[in-house]
N, C-alpha and C positions, 0 to 999 in steps of 0.2 A: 403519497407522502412517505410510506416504507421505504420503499423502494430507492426513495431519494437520499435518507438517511443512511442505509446503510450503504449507499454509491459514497456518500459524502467522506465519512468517517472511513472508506475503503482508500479514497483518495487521500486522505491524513496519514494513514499509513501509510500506503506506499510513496508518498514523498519523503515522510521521517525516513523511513528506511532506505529510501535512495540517497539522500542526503546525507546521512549517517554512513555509506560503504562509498561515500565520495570523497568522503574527507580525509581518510588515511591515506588512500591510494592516489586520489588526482586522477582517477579512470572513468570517464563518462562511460564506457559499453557496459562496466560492471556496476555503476548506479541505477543507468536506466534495465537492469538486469533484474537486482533488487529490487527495485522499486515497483517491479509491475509483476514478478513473483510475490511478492507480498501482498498486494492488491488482489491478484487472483486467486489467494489462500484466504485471504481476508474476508471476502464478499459472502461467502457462503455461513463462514464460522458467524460473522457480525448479523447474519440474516436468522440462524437460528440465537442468537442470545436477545436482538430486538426484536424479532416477531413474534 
């Protein structure tokens, strides 16, 4: 059940944030860029604040 919340709440991030660096530019390679940089910085920090 951890582990599934902090995937979940990792994947809320990196979509706001992909979403968010999509909107200025109109550049899919630099959303899906952000979007999964953020998620990979995410998981660990979301793991030690809900565990």
């Amino acid at each position: 059940m951890h582990a599934a919340v902090v995937f979940l709440g990792a994947v809320i991030i990196g979509l706001v944030m992909g979403s968010l660096m999509f909107l200025p530019d109109k550049s899919v390679p630099t959303a899906v860029a952000a979007g999964l940089g953020s998620f990979g910085l995410s998981v660990p920090v979301l793991h030690k604040l809900i565990g």
